[in-house]
Structure formats: structure tokens, C-alpha cells
C-alpha positions in Angstrom: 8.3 -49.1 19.1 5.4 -46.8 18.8 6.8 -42.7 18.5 5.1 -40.5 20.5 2.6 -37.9 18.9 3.8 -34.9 20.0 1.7 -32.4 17.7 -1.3 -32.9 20.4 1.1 -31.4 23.4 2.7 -28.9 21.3 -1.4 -27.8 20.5 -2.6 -27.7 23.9 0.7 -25.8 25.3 0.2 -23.3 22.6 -3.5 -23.1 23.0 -3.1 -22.6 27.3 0.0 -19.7 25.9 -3.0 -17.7 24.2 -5.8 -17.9 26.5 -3.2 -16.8 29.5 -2.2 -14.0 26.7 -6.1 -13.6 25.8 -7.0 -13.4 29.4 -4.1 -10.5 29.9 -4.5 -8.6 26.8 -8.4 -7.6 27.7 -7.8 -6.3 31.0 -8.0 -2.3 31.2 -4.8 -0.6 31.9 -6.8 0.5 35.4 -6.1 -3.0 36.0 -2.2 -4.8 37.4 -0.8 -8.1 36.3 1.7 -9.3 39.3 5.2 -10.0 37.8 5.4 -12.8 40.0 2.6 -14.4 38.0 4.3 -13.1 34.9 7.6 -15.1 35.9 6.1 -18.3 36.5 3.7 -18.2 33.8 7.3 -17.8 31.6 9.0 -20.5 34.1 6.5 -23.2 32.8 6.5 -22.4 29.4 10.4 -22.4 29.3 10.1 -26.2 30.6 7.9 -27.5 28.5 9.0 -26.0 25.1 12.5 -27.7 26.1 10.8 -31.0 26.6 8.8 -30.7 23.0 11.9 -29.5 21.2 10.5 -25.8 20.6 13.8 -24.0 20.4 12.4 -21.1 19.5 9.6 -21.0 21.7 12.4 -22.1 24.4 14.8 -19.0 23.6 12.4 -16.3 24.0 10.8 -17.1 27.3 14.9 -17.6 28.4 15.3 -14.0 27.3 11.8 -12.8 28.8 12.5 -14.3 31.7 16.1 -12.7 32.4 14.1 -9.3 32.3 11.8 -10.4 35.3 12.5 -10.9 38.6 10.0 -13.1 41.0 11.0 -11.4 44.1 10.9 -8.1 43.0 7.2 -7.2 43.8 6.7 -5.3 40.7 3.0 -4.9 38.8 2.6 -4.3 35.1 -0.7 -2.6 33.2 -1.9 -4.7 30.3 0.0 -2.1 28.2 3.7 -2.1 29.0 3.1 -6.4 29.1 2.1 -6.2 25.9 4.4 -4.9 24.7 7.5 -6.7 26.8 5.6 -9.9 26.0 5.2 -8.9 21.5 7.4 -11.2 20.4 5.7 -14.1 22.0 2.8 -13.0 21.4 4.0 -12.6 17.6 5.5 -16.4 18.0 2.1 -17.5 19.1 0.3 -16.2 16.2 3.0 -17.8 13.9 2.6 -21.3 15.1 -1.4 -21.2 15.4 -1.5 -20.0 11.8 1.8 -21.4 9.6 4.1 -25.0 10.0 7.6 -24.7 10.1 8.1 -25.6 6.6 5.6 -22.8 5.5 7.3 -20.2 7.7 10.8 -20.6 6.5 9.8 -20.8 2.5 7.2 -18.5 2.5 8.3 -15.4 0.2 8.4 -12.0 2.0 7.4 -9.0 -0.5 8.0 -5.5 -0.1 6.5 -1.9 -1.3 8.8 -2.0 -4.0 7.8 -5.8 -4.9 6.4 -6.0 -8.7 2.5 -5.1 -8.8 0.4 -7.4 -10.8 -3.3 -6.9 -11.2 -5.8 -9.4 -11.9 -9.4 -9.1 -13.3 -11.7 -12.2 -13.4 -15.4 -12.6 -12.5 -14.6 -16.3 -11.2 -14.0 -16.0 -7.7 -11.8 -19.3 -7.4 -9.7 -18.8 -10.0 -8.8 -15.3 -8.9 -8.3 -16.6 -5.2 -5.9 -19.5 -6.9 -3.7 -17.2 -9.2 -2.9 -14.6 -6.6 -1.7 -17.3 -3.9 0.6 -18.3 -6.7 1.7 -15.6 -7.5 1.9 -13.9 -4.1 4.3 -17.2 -3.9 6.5 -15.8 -6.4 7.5 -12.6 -3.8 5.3 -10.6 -6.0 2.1 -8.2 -4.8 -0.9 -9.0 -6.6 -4.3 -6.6 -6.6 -7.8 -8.2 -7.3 -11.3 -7.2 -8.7 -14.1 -8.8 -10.2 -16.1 -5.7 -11.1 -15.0 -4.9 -14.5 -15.4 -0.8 -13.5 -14.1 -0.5 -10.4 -11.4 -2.5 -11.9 -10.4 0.1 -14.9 -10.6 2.7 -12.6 -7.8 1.1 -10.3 -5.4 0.3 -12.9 -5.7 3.8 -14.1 -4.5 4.7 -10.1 -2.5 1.7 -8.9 -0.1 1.1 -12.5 0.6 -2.1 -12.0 3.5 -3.6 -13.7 1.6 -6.4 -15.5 -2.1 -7.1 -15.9 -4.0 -10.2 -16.1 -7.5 -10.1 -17.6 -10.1 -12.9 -18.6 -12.2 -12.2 -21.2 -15.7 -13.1 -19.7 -16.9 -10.7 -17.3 -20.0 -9.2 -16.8 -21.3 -5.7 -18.0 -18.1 -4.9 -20.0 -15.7 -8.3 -21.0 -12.3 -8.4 -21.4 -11.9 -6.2 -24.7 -13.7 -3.6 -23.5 -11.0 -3.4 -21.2 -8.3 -3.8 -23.0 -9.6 -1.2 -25.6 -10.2 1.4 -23.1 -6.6 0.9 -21.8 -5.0 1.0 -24.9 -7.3 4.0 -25.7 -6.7 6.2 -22.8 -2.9 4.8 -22.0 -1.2 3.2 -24.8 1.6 5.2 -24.4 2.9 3.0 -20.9 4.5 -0.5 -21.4 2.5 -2.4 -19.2 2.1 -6.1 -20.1 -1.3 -7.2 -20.5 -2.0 -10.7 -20.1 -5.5 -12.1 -21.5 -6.9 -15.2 -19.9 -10.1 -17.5 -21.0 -11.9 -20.7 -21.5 -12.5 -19.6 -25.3 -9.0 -20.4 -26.6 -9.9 -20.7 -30.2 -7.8 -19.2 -33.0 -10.0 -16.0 -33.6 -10.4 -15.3 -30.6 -6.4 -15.5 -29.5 -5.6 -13.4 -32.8 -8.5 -10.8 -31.8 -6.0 -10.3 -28.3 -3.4 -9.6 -29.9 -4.8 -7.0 -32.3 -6.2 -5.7 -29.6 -3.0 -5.1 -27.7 -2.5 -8.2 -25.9 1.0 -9.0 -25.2 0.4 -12.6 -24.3 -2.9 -15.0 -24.6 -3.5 -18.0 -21.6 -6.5 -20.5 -22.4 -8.1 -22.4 -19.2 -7.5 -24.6 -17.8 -4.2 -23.0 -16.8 -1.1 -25.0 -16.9 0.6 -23.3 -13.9 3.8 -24.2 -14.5 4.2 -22.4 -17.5 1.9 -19.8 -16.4 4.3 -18.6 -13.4 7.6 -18.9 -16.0 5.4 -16.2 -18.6 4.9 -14.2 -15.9 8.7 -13.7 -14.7 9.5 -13.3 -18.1 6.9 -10.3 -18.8 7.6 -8.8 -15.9 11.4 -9.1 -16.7 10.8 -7.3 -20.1 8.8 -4.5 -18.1 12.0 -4.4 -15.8 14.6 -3.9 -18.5 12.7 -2.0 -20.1 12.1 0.4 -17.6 15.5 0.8 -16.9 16.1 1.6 -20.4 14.1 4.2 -20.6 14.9 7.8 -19.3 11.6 9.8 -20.6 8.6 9.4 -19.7 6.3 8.1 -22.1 3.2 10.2 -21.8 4.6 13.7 -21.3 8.0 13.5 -22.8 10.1 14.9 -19.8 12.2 12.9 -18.2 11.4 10.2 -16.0 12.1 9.4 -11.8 15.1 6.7 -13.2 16.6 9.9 -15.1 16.2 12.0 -11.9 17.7 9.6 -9.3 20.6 9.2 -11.7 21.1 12.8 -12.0 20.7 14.4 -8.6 23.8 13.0 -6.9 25.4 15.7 -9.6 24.1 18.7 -8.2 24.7 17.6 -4.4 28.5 17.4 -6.0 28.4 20.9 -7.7 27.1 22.2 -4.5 30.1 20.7 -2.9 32.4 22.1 -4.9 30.5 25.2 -6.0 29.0 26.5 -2.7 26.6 27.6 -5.0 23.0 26.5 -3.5 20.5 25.0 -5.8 16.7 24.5 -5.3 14.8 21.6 -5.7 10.8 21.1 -6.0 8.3 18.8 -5.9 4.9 20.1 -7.8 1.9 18.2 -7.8 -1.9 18.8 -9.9 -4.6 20.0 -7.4 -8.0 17.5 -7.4 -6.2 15.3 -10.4 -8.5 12.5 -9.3 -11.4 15.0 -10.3 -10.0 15.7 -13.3 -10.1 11.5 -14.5 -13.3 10.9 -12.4 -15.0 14.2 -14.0 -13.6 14.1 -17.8 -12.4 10.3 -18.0 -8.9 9.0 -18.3 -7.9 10.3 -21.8 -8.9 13.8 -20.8 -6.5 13.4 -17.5 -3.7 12.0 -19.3 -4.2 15.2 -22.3 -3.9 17.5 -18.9 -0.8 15.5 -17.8 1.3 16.1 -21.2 -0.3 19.7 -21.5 1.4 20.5 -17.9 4.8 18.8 -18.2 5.3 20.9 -21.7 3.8 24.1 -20.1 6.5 23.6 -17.2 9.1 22.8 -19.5 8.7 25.8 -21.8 8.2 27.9 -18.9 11.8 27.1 -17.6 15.8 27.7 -18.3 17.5 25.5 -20.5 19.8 24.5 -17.2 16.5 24.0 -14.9 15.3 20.5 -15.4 11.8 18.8 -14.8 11.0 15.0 -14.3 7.8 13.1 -13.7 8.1 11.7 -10.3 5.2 9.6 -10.1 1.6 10.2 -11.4 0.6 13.5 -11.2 3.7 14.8 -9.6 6.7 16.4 -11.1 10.1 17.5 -9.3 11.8 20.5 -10.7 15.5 21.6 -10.0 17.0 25.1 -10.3 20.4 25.2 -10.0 22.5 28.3 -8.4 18.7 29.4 -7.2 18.2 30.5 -3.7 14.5 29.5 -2.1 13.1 32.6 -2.5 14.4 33.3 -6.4 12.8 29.5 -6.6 9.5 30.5 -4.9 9.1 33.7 -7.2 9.4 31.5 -10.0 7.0 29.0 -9.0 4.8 31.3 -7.6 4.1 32.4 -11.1 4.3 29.3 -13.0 0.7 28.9 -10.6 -0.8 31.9 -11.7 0.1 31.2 -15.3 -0.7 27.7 -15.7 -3.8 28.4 -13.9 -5.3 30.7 -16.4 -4.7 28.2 -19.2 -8.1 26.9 -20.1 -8.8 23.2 -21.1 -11.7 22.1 -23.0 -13.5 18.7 -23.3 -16.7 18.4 -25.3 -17.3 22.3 -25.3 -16.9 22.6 -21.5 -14.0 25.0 -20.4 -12.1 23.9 -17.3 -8.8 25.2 -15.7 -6.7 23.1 -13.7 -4.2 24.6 -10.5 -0.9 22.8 -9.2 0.7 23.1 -5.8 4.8 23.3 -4.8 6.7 22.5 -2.5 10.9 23.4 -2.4 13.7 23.3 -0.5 17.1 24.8 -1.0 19.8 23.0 -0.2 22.2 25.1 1.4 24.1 22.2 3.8 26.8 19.8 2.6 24.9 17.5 4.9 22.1 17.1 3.4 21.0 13.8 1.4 19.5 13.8 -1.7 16.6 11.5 0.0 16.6 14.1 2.7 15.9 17.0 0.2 13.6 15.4 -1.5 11.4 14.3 1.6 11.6 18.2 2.6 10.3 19.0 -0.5 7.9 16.7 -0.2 6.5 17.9 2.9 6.6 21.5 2.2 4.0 20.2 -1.0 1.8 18.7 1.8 2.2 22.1 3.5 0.6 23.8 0.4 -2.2 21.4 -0.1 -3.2 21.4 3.5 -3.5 25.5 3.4 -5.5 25.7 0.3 -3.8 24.6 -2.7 -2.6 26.8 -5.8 0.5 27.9 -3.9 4.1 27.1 -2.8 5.6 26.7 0.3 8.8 26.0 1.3 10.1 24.2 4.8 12.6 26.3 5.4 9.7 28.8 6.4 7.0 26.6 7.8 6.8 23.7 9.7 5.7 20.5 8.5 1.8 19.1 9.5 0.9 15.8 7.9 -2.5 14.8 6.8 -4.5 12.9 9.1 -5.9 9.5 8.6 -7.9 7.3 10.8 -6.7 4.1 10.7 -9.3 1.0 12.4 -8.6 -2.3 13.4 -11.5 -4.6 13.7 -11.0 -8.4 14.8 -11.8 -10.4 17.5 -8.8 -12.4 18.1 -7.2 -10.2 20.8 -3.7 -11.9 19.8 -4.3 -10.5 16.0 -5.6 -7.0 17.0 -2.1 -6.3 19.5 -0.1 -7.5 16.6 -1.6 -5.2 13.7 -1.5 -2.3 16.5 2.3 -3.1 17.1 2.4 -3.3 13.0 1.0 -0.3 11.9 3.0 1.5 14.9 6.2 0.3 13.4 5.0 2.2 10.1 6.1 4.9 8.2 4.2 7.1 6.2 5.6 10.0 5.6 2.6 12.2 4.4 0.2 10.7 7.2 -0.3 11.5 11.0 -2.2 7.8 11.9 -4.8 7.5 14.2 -5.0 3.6 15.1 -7.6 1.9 17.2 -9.1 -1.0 18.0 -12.2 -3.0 18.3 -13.3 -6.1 19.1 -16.7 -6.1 17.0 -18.9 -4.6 14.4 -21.1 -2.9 16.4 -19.0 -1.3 18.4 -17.0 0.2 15.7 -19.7 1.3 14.0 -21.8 3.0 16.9 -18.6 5.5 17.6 -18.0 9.1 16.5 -15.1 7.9 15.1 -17.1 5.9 12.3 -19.2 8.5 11.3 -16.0 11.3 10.7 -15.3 13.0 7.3 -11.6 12.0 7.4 -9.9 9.9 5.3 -10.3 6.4 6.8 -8.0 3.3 6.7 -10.2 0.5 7.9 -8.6 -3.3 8.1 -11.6 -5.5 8.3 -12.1 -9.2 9.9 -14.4 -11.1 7.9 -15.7 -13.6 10.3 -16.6 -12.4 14.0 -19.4 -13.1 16.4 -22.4 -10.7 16.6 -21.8 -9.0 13.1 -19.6 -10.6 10.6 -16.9 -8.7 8.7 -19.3 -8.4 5.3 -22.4 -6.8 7.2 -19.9 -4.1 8.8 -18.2 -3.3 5.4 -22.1 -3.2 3.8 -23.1 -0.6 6.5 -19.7 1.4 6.2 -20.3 1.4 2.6 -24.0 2.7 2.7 -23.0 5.5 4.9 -22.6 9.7 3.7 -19.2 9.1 4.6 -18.3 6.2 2.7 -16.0 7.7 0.0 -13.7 8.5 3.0 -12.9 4.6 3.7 -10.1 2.2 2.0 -11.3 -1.1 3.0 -8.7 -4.3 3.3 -10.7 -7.2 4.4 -9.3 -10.1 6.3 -10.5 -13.3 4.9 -10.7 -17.2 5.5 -8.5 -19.0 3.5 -11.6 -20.6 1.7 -14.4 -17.9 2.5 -14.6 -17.7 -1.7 -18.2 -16.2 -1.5 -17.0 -14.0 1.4 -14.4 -12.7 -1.3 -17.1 -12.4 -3.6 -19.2 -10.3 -1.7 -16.8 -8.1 0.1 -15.4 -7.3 -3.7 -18.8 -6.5 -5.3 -19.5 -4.2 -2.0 -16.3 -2.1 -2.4 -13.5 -3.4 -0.6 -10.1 -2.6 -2.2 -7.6 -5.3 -1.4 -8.2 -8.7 0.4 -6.0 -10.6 2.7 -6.2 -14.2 3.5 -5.1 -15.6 6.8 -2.9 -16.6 7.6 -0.8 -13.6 6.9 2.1 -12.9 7.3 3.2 -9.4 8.9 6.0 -8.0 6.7 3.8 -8.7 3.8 1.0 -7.3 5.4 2.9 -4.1 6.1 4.1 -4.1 2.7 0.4 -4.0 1.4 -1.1 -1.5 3.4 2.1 1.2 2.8 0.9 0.4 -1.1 -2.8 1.0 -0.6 -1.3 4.6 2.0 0.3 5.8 -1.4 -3.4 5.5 -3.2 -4.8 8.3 -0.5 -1.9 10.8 -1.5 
């Protein structure tokens, strides 16, 4: 006997579920939905799903429909159904875009998931090896421009790079030399990749600081095994390891190690104790202005300053990049504030030099005293932290300290533009669910270029988080990242595109114009999360 086909019904009851949700979604909130209609548009999905087996489907519309009541008269605004109705919605999405089978295997990475970055000029290859890897759990960054690329190693720090050899305007060496030149003194395993797999050429990688060498065509197999193993090694490693390589102060493993101590003393002790994030003003300037080597020369040249500057029971570690968190125990906040207060004026007087030029370089504080036997070390730390943000946002060069100010995040515009209505209200309801604790986010929506692009919005100095559909009616995603691109604003915008899974030449293109990430659909939304709390932390 002949088994019935049921993928066709199982289309065309999902594909009715999205235009009904379409059709509801682009009303204006001026606008009612009946909860009648509501109910029975529930009622007759609940059947159906039973009689095609979609449990899933099945239980939510059961639990939907306990919250409505078909008698009850009751009208809802697009806005509250939206969000009673997310999490089919959400299922909706999941079944247009991803089987069963996909769903359930499919690897879900966090912010803490190990970075790897890939540099290759061939589109299709670079596409290939970050789905693999991205398979793996593990977050993977991409560029084909061999410049742009450097410069966001220098910011991102992966924990493993991958790097062909033939690229255009500056290969693979090139690279690799001005890495090893400008930061030889991080473990970071760098993986060289290339169609010329010939003896000299292998032994030149290694000499030039290659950790491993991978000829194409790639046997993936063993390619994905080499990879967990380096990125093992860069695990135990950094575990190992309590200072910091470049400036020789301890490191953020030593720290969160440590601090539980002093939350223990202050237990016992009643003695209050002072901790404090410091961070240097314009770094970025600093590489962008004086290259890499020059940044790195300021970075040691601080963390010694500091560390001369302080008592032998005061302790510094390197927290991550250009920031530092200092402790002072048995110091109240203002003893802590005096302090730092004139480790500004000081180190700011110091004068740097590169090819003749004097320069002078300022760092900002932020502290908190702990005072409370309730507070966490996390909690201290985040107080800190947002007292720092305090003295950037004020001018810089300074200290301040929450428990005299109030904390007022940095603003970012944050822009959604797609024009699947079911993908817009689920990155809205994504980036919501967010948090960022140095950012205030201002997200909207729209359904095209053009009207993104004609608003005030677009045209703001702010910093500008914009997520970026590649294929849409009247102006596709490409044309709307060129134009945001050639605007006087345009060093204000992150760009993460939204891709088709085989749009290779849309990749392409939306690379060489200056889009920093990519991210095919189907995607998955804890991963997407995940990516975009990554790319936040490069706008700090």
C-alpha cells in the first residue's frame, strides 16, 4: 500500500500559519485583532498538527489556547499578540528554515565559545570551512581583505587563526610576519592553508611562525581533529598561565582566582577594600595612528608604570585588552580615588615617542569599595565597571566611583532591516532578551532599504549596530550596505549581513564593502545572539 505524503500538508498548514501571522504582524497598533478570531485561528491549527503528528506544533497552540477565551469579547493590538503569540511565531520560523534532524544536532555556541578566524580570498572555501567549523560549537570570524583582516585580529584575539597564503595585495606571510612582529608575545595558533603544498614552501611556514601547515584540497576529517587539538593546546595553556604575556602583570585567570580572597578577608576583617577597573582613553587611536607595535609598547609601558606606582600588597591584572583592574586592600573609596586620581595626572605627563613624534596617552577609572558582606565579586566588578563608563562618558582622564554617581550607559542604535515580518519580530524579541551591560539599545525595524535609509535615524553620529538582509525587494541588502558605507557617518556602523545560504558573490561583495561578520540563514537564534554580544564587546 501506497504511504501517504504528508510533507505537502505539513507545507501548506505551515505556509497558511505565517501568512495569518504575516497578515497580523503588519497591522498598526491603532488597529484590534478580535480574540475570537485569535481562538479559532489556534482551534484549527491544534487539529490539524494532531492529525500530521506535529507534537510540538500540537502543544503550544494547547497552551495558547488555554490563555484565550472565545466568549470573552476581548481585542488585542498587533503588539501584546505578538508577543503572546512568540513562541509560535519562533516555531514557525524553525520549521520553514531547519528539519527535525538539523534542529536537534545542530551545535549551539555561546559568547564564551572558542573564536577562530579565517583569512582566504576564495569565497567558497571560506563559506565551506566556517559551516564546519561553526558545526563543531565553535564561533568563527571571516575576511577576505588581507587589511581589514590584520586589523581585526589585532581587536577580536581569536584563539586560533587560519590563513591561506594567496591573497591579494599582501599574501599569507605578510601576515604572518606582521603578527609575529607586532604580537609574538600571545600563543595564538596560526594555521596556514594553500594549494602550494611543496616542501619549501611548508618549511618557509614554519620559520615563519606557523604552528601548523594544511595543503588543498582539504581533507576535512583531519582538518576538524587539528583544529580541536590546537585549540586544546591554547586551552591548557591558557589555564597555565597566570601573567600576561605582553605586560608582565598578572592576567584575568590570576584575578578571578584571587578575588574570592579578599571578599573572605573582608568577611572576617571588616576591613573594606577597593577595587578598580582602569582603562586607556582613544587606545584604538593609538594602533590606528602609530600601528600595532607602537600600541602594544604603550600597553607594557602602562602596566609597569601602574605597577611601580603601587604598594607591594595593591595588586594589578590585565582584564582584557586595554583594560586593567587594580585592588587596594584595607582602602576606603575616597583613599582609592586620591590614589588614582594621581596615577592620571602622572601617567599622563609621561611622553611617548614614535619616529621623532612625542605623544602622551590618558587612562580613565572607575572603583567601587566594597563595604557589604553581600556583595558578589561579579557584582563589584560590574560596579566598577560602570563607574569606568561613568568617566569616559564625562570626558575621560578621570575616576569616578558609583557609590557617588549614577550609572548612564552608552547609547547605541541598533537596526533591523528584513522583509520577512516573521524574522524582523523574532530578532526584535532577540535583541530585547539581551544584555549588554555597557549599552542603552535603541532597536527598530524596517521592512526595506529605502526606508531605512531615508530616516534621521540613518544619518545620526552614534554608534550604530545595523543587522542587514541581503536579499529584499526594491533595494537589496548589498546596495543598502554600499550606500551606508559611502556615507560621512559610516565609521559609526558595525555591519552583520544576513545571507543566502549560497549567495557566495553576495558574501563576496558585502565583505570587500565593509561588513564585519556574516550570517547565513537559516540561523539559529542562540547562536545569533551569541554573535552579536561578541561583535557589542568590539564597540567598548
Amino acid at each position: 500500500m501506497k504511504l501517504v505524503n504528508m510533507d505537502k500538508y505539513k507545507n501548506s498548514l505551515f505556509g497558511n500559519i505565517k501568512n495569518q501571522l504575516s497578515d497580523w504582524l503588519e497591522l498598526e497598533d491603532v488597529q484590534t485583532i478580535p480574540e475570537d478570531e485569535v481562538f479559532r485561528f489556534l482551534h484549527s491549527i491544534k487539529g490539524t498538527a494532531g492529525t500530521l503528528q506535529l507534537c510540538g506544533l500540537m502543544a503550544i497552540t494547547e497552551q495558547l489556547l488555554e490563555a484565550t477565551d472565545e466568549e470573552s469579547g476581548r481585542v488585542w493590538i498587533p503588539t501584546e499578540l505578538r508577543n503572546f503569540l512568540f513562541e509560535l511565531i519562533e516555531h514557525t520560523y524553525e520549521y520553514e528554515h531547519f528539519d527535525e534532524i538539523e534542529v536537534k544536532g545542530k551545535s549551539v555556541r555561546d559568547s564564551q565559545a572558542p573564536l577562530i578566524q579565517i583569512i582566504d580570498d576564495d569565497i567558497s572555501m571560506l563559506i565551506l570551512l566556517k559551516d564546519l567549523l561553526e558545526e563543531q560549537g565553535w564561533m568563527v570570524i571571516t575576511n577576505a581583505d588581507p587589511v581589514k583582516a590584520t586589523n581585526q585580529y589585532f581587536e577580536m584575539q581569536p584563539d586560533c587563526l587560519i590563513l591561506d597564503i594567496q591573497l591579494p595585495a599582501k599574501d599569507g606571510f605578510q601576515i604572518l610576519q606582521d603578527i609575529h612582529l607586532h604580537n609574538e608575545k600571545y600563543f595564538i595558533p596560526k594555521i596556514m592553508i594553500s594549494i602550494q603544498n611543496d616542501k619549501p614552501t611548508r618549511i618557509k611556514a614554519f620559520k615563519m611562525g606557523a604552528d601548523d601547515f594544511i595543503g588543498k584540497p582539504i581533507d576535512i576529517d583531519e582538518f576538524i581533529v587539528k583544529m580541536e587539538r590546537h585549540l586544546q593546546r591554547k586551552r591548557i595553556f591558557d589555564q597555565s598561565v597566570l601573567i600576561d604575556e605582553l605586560t608582565q602583570v598578572y592576567n584575568r585567570r590570576f584575578l578571578e582566582d584571587t578575588l574570592p580572597r579578599y571578599f573572605n578577608d573582608y568577611k572576617r576583617s571588616g576591613q573594606p577594600f577597593t577595587i578598580s577597573i582602569i582603562d586607556i582613553d582613544h587606545f584604538k587611536r593609538v594602533n590606528d595612528r602609530y600601528g600595532h607595535a607602537v600600541g602594544d609598547f604603550v600597553l607594557a609601558e602602562f602596566a609597569q608604570f601602574i605597577k611601580s606606582k603601587i604598594r607591594s600588597s595593591d595588586l594589578i591584572c590585565r582584564y582584557g585588552g586595554e583594560e586593567f583592574v587594580l585592588i587596594f586592600p584595607d582602602t576606603s573609596n575616597v583613599q582609592a580615588k586620591n590614589k588614582l586620581t594621581r596615577l592620571i595626572k602622572d601617567f599622563s605627563a609621561k611622553e611617548f615617542t614614535h619616529e621623532g613624534q612625542p605623544f602622551s596617552v590618558t587612562f580613565s577609572a572607575g572603583a567601587f569599595t566594597v563595604e557589604n558582606e553581600q556583595v558578589t565579586p561579579k557584582e563589584a566588578l560590574e560596579e566598577a565597571d560602570t563607574s569606568l563608563y561613568e568617566a569616559k562618558r564625562t570626558g575621560r582622564a578621570k575616576v569616578e566611583s558609583i557609590q557617588q554617581t549614577r550609572f548612564n550607559k552608552k547609547f547605541l542604535n541598533v537596526s533591523v532591516i528584513d522583509d520577512d515580518i516573521i524574522i524582523r519580530t523574532i530578532l526584535t524579541k532577540a535583541l530585547r532578551s539581551l544584555q549588554v551591560p555597557y549599552f542603552d539599545l535603541d532597536i527598530a525595524v524596517y521592512e526595506d532599504g529605502p526606508s531605512f535609509l531615508n530616516s534621521d535615524r540613518a544619518k545620526e553620529d552614534v554608534g550604530h549596530f545595523l543587522i542587514l538582509d541581503g536579499v529584499m525587494p526594491i533595494m537589496d541588502g548589498i546596495e543598502v550596505l554600499q550606500k551606508v558605507k559611502q556615507g560621512s557617518n559610516a565609521d559609526f556602523y558595525t555591519v552583520l549581513m544576513l545571507t543566502g545560504r549560497k549567495s557566495t558573490d553576495d558574501i563576496a561583495k558585502a565583505l570587500t564593502l565593509g561588513a564585519d561578520d556574516y550570517v547565513t540563514k537559516p540561523f539559529s537564534i542562540t547562536d545569533l545572539k551569541s554573535r552579536i554580544e561578541r561583535l557589542l564587546t568590539k564597540l567598548i
